[in-house]
C-alpha positions, 0 to 999 in steps of 0.5 A: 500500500501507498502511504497517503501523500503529504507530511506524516502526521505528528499524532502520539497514538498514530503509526504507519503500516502496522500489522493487524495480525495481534489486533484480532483474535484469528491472529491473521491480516495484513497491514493498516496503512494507518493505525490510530490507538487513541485513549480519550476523545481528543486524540480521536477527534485529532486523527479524525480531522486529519483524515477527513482532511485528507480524504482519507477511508476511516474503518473503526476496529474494535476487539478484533472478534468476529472479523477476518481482515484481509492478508492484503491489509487496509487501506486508510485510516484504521481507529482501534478502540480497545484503549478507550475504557472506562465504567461508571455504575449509578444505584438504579442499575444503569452502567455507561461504559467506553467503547473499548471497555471489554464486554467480559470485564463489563459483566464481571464487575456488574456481578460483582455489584449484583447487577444482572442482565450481562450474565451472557456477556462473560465469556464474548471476547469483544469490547462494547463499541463492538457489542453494540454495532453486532448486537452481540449476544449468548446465551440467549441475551444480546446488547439489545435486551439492555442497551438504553442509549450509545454515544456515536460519532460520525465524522461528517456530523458530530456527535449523537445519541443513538437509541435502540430503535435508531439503532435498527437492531436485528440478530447480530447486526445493527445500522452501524455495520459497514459505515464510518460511524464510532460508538464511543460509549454505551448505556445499559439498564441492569436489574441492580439489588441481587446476591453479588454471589449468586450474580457471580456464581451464575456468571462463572458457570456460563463462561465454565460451560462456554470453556467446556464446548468451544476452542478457547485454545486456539485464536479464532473469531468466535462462531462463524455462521448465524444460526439458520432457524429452527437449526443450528450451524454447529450441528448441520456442519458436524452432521455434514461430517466436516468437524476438523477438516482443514485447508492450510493451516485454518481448520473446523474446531473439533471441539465445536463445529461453528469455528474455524481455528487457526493452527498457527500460520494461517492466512485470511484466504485459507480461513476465506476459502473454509469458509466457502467450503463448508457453506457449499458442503452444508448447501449441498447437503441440507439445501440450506446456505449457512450466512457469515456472522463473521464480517470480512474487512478489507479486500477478498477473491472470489473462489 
């Protein structure tokens, strides 16, 4: 990739050609062309002024979960949110938190303050800007059935407040998805005055049961497929008999059959290319054309 023309930016918390790779959980991707790490909001307005100066792509990043990043990198201006923490609980039960405050880290101190209504959260590895825009969820919960309110920013016109219904909420997707827009925090109602042990308790066997049945062994994004109703991707991937098939070093958990694995050297086109695999097999099989829960970013050939 090109650098963008003109005098490098003198910005504390931007860099040049950094490799995404440790920024996402499938521990693949090539490089950003910019990467910006702010911590509070005037750096982010910074390099934000900047780019839309030099008319340069923004993509948000958060946790790097759910997302597969091209080996070819991304162009633009990439802003990892993961520095941007921050909680604030009042006695009602509500908590507003900085978008990359850790989901797990999120729930884990709202059971301790006997708050419930994050209970599913524990064990999702994402932050909660992340949370927000795919409407996370397990468990049966999701950043839906709790979010009040998300601050956004949007380049072009500043900063607004972002309802549930502004938000067009719908499984694992919001409007926020695939534009310039930044969550920079979110509100959410809990249900405050339980046991904090019980709280915790409840919170510790969900993540213990998440450990048990899927590969937190391995780097991968999480469950890869949507769940086609009535059935669930994991079971129509394991009956098409494709639980541990591999192409190069990306393989189909042999633990859970919704994720794909990195072995270790994998590529995005060879975690590209399962993916597509195991959609054709299941198709071929069941007549049924499982849908990506994990988002792609950057550019990707067509098998």
């Amino acid at each position: 990739m090109n650098q963008t023309p003109g005098v490098s930016p003198n910005f504390a918390c931007l860099k040049s050609q950094v490799s995404l790779q440790p920024l996402t959980t499938f521990r693949v991707g090539g490089l950003a062309e910019w990467l910006a790490m702010p911590r509070h909001q005037s750096e982010l307005e910074q390099v934000l002024d900047w780019a839309i100066a030099s008319n340069i792509k923004i993509t948000p990043l958060g946790a790097g979960s759910n997302l597969l990043i091209s080996d070819r990198g991304i162009p633009g201006l990439v802003i990892c949110t993961r520095r941007w923490r921050g909680t604030e609980f009042d006695e009602a039960g509500r908590v507003t938190a900085a978008a990359g405050e850790p989901l797990p880290t999120l729930a884990w101190k709202a059971a301790k303050r006997g708050c419930r209504g994050l209970e599913w959260a524990v064990g999702i590895p994402g932050t909660v800007g992340g949370a927000v825009v795919m409407n996370a969820g397990a468990h049966g919960g999701c950043a839906a059935d709790v979010l009040i309110s998300a601050t956004v920013l949007d380049p072009e016109t500043g900063i607004l407040t972002m309802t549930p219904k502004a938000l067009a909420f719908q499984y694992r997707t919001s409007i926020l998805q695939g534009g310039r827009r930044m969550v920079l925090d979110a509100t959410f109602q809990l249900e405050p005055g339980h046991d904090p042990e019980v709280v915790v308790a409840d919170t510790l066997a969900g993540l213990n049961q998440r450990r048990a049945t899927q590969p937190y062994d391995l780097p991968n994004c999480g469950s890869v497929f949507r769940n086609p109703y009535p059935h669930t991707a994991g079971t129509l991937i394991e009956k098409t008999g494709l639980k541990g098939y591999r192409i190069g070093n990306a393989q189909v958990s042999e633990r859970h059959a919704n994720f794909i694995v990195n072995l270790g050297g994998a590529t995005a086109r060879d975690i590209q290319h399962l993916i597509h695999h195991v959609q054709d097999e299941v198709e071929a099989r069941w007549a049924v054309r499982l849908q990506t829960e994990v988002k792609f970013m950057g550019e990707f050939s067509s098998f």
